[in-house]
DSSP file (Angstrom, degrees, kcal/mol; ACC not computed):
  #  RESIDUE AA STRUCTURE BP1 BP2  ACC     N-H-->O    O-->H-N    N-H-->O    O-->H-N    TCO  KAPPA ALPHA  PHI   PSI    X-CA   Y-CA   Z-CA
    1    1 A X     >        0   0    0      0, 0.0     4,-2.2     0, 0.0    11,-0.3   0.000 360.0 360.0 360.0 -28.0    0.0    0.0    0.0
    2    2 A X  H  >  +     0   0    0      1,-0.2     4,-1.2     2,-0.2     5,-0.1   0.815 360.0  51.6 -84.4 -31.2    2.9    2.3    0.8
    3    3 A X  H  > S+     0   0    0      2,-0.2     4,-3.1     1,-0.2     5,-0.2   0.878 120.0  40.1 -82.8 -49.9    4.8    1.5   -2.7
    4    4 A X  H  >>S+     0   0    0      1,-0.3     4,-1.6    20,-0.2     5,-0.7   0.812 109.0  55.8-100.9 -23.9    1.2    2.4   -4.3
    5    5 A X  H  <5S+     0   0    0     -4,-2.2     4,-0.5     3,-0.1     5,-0.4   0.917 113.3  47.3 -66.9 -29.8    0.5    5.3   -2.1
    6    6 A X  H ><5S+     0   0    0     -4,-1.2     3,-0.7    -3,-0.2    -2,-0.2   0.980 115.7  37.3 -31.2 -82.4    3.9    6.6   -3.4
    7    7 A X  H 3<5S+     0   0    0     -4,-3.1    -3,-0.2     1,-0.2    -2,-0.1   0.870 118.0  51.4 -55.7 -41.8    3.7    6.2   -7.0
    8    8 A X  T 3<5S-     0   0    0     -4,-1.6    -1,-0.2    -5,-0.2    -3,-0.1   0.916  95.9-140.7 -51.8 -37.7   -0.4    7.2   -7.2
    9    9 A X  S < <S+     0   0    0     -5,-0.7     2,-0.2    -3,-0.7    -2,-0.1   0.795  73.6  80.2  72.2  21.4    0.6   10.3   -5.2
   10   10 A X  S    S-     0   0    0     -6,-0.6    -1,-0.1    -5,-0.4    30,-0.1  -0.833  92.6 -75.5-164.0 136.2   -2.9    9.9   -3.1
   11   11 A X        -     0   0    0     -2,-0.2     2,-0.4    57,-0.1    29,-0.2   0.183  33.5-141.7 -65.0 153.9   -3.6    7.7   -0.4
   12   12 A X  E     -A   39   0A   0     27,-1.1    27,-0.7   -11,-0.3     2,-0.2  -0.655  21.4-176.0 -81.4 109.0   -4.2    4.0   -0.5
   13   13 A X  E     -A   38   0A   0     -2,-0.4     2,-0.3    25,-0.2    25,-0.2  -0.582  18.8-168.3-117.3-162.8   -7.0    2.0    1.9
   14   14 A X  E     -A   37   0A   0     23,-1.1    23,-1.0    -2,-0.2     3,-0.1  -0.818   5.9-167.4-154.5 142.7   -8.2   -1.5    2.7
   15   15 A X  S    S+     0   0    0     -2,-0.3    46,-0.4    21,-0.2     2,-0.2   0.213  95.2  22.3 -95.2   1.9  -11.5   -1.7    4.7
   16   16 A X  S >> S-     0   0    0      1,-0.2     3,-1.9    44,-0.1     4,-1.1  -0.509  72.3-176.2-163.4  72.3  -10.5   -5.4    5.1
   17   17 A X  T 34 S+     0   0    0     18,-4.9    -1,-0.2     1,-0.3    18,-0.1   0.545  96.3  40.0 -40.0 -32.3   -6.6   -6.6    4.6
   18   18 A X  T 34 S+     0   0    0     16,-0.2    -1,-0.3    12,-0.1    12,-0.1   0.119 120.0  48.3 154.7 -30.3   -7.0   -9.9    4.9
   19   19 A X  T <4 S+     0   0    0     -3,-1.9    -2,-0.2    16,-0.2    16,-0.0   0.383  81.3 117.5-113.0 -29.2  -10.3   -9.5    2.8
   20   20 A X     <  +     0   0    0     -4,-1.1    10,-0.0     1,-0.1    -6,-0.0  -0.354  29.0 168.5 -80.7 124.2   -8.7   -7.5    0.1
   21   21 A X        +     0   0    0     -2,-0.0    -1,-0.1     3,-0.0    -4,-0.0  -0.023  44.4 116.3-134.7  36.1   -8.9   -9.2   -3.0
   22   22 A X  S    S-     0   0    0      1,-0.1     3,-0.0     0, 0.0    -8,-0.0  -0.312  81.8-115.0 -83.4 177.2   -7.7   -5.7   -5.0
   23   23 A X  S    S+     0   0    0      1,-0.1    -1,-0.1    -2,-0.0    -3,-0.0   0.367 108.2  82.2 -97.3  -4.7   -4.3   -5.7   -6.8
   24   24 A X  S    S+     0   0    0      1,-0.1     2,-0.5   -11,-0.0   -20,-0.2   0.781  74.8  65.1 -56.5 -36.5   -3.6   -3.1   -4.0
   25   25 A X  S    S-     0   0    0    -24,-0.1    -1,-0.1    -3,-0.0     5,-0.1  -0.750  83.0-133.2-108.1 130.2   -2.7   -5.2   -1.1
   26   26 A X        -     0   0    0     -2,-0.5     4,-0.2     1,-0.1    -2,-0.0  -0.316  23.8-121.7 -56.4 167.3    0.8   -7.5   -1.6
   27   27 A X  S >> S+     0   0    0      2,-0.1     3,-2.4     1,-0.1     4,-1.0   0.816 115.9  65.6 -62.1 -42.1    0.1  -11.0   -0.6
   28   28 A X  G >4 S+     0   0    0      1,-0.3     3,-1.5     2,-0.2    -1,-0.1   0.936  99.2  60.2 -30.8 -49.2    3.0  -10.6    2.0
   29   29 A X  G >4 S+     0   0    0      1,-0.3     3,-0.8     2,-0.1    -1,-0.3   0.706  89.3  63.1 -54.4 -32.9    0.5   -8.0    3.4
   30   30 A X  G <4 S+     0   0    0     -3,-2.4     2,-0.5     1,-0.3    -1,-0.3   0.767  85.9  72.0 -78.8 -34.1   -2.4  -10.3    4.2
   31   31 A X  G << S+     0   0    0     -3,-1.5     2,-0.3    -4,-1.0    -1,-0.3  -0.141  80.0 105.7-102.6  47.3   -0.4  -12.3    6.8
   32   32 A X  S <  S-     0   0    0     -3,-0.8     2,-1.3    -2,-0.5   -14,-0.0  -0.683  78.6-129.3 -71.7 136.5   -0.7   -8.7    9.6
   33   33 A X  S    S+     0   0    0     -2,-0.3     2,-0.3   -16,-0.0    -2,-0.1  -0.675  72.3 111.2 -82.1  86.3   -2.7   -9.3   11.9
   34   34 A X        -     0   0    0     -2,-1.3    24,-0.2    -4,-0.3   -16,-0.2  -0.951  46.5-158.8-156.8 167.8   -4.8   -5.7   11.2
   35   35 A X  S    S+     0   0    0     22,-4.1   -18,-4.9     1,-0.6    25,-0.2   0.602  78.3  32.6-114.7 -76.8   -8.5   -5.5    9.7
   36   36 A X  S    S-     0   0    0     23,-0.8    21,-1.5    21,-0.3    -1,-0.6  -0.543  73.9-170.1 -90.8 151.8   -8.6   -1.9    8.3
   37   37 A X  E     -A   14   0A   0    -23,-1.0   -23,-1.1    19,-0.2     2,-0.3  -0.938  12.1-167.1-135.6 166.5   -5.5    0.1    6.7
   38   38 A X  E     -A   13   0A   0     17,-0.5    17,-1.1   -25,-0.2     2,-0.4  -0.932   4.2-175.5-130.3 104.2   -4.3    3.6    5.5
   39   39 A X  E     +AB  12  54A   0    -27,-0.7   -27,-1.1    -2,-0.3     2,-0.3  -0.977  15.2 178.9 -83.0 126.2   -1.2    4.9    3.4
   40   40 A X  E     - B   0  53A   0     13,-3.0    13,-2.4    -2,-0.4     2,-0.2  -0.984  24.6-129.1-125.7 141.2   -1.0    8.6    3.1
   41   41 A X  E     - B   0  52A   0     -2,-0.3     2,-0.6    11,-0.2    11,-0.2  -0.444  15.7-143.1 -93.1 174.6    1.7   10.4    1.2
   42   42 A X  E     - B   0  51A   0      9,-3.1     8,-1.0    -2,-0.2     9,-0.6  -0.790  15.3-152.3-135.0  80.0    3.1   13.0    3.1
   43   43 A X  E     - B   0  49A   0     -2,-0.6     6,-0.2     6,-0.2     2,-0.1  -0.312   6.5-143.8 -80.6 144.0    4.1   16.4    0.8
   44   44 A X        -     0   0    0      4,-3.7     3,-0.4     5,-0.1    -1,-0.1   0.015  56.5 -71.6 -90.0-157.5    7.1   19.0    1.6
   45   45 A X  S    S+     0   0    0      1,-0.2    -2,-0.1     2,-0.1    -1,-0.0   0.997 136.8  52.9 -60.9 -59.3    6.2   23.2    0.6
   46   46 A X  S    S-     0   0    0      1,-0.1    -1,-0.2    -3,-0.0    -3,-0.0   0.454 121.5-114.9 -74.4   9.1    6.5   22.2   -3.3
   47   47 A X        +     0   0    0      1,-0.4     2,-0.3    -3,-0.4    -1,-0.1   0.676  62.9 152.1  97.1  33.5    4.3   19.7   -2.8
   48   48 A X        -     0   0    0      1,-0.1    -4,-3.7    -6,-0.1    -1,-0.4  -0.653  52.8 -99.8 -96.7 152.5    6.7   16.6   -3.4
   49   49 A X  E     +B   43   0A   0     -2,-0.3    -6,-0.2    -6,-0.2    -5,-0.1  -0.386  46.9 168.3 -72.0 152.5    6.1   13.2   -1.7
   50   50 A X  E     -     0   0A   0     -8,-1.0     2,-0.3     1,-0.4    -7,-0.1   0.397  59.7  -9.2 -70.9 -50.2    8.3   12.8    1.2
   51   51 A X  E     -B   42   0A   0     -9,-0.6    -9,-3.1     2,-0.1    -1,-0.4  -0.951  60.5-126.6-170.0-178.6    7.4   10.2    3.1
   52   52 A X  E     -B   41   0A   0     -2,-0.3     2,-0.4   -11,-0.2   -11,-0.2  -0.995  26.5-152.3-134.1 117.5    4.1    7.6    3.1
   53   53 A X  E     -B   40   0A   0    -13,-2.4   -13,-3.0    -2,-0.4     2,-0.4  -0.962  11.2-153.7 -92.8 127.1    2.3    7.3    6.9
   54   54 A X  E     -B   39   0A   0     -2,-0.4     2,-0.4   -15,-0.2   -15,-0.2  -0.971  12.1-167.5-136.5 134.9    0.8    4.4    7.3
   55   55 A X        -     0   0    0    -17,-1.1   -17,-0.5    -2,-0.4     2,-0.5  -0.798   3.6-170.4 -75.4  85.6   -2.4    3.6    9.7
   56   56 A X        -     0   0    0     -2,-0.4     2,-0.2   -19,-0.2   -19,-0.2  -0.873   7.8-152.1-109.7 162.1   -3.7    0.6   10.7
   57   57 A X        -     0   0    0    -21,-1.5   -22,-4.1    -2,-0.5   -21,-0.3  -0.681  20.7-135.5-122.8 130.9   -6.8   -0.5   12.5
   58   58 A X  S    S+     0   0    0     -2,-0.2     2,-0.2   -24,-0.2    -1,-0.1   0.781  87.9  18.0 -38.6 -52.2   -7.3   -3.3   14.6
   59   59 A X  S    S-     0   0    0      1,-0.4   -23,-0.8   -24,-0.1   -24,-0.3  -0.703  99.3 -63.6-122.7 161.7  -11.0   -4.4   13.0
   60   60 A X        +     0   0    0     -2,-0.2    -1,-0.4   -25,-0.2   -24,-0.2   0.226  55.3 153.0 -20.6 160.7  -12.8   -3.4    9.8
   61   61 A X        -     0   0    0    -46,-0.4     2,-0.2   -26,-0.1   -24,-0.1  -0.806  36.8-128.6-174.6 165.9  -13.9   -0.2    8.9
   62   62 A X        -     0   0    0     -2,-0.2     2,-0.4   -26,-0.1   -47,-0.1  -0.699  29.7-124.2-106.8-177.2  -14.5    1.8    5.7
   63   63 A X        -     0   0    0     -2,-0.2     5,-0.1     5,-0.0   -50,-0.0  -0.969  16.0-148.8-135.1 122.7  -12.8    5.3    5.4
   64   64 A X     >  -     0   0    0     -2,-0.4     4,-1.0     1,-0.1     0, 0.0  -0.341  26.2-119.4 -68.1 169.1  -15.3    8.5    4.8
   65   65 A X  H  > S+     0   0    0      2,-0.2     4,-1.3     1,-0.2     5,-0.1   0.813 112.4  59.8 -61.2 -26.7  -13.5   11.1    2.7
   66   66 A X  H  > S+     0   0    0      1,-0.2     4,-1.6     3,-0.2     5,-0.2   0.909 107.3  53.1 -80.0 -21.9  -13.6   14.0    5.0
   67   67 A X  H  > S+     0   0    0      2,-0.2     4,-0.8     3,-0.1    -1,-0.2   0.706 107.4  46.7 -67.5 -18.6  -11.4   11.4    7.4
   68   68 A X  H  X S+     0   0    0     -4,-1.0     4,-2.2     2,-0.1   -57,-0.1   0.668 118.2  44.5 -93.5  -1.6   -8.7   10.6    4.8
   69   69 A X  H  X S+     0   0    0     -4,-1.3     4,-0.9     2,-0.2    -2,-0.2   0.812 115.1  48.3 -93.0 -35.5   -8.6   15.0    4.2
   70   70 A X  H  X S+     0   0    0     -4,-1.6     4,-3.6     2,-0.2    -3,-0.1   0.887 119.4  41.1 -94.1 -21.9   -8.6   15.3    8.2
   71   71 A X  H  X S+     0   0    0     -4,-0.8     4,-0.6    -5,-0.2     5,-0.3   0.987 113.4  53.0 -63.6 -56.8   -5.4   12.3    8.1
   72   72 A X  H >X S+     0   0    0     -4,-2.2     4,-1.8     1,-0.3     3,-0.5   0.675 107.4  54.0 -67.2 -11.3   -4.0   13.9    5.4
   73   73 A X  H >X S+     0   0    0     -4,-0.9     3,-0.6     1,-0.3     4,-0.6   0.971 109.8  39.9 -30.8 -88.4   -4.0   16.9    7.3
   74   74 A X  H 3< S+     0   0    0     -4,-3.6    -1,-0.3     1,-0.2    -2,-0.2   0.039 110.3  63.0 -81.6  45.5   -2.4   16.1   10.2
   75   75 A X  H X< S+     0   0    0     -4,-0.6     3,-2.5    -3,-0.5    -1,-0.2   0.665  98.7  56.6 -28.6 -73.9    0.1   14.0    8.2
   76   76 A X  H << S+     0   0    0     -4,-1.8    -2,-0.2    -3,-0.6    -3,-0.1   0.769  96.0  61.9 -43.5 -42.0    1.1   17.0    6.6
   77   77 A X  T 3< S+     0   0    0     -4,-0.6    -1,-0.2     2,-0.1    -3,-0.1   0.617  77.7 113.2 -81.0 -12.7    2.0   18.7   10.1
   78   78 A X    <         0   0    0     -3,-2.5    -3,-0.1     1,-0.2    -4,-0.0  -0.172 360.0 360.0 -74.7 145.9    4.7   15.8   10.7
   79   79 A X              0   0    0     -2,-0.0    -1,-0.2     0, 0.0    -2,-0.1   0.662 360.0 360.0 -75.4 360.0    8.7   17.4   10.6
């Protein structure tokens, strides 16, 4: 997810890792123990990637859009 959250240049989810039968999630990936996951890229002032934060959640979940703009937010705020 972090490799695709790079290269897309906008973040990457799973509601369901384990579940995930997208080209998104590695196989490698499936054998975390985590339900729900996150990669967000993480832009300097000129608005190049930097780095990739990535979230994960114990149990399922979906992610609305105004929660992956309030992640990407504080994402952004990291030094």
């Amino acid at each position: 997810m972090a490799g695709l959250a790079w290269e897309r240049d906008q973040p990457v989810t799973t509601c369901n890792l384990k579940e995930d039968n997208s080209r998104d999630i590695s196989p490698g990936a499936k054998a975390v123990n985590v339900g729900a996951g996150i990669a967000l890229p993480v832009h300097d002032a000129t608005h190049h990637t930097r780095a990739i934060v990535g979230i994960a959640y114990k149990g399922t979940r979906n992610f609305a859009q105004s929660e992956i703009q309030a992640l990407l937010i504080e994402a952004s705020t990291l030094p």
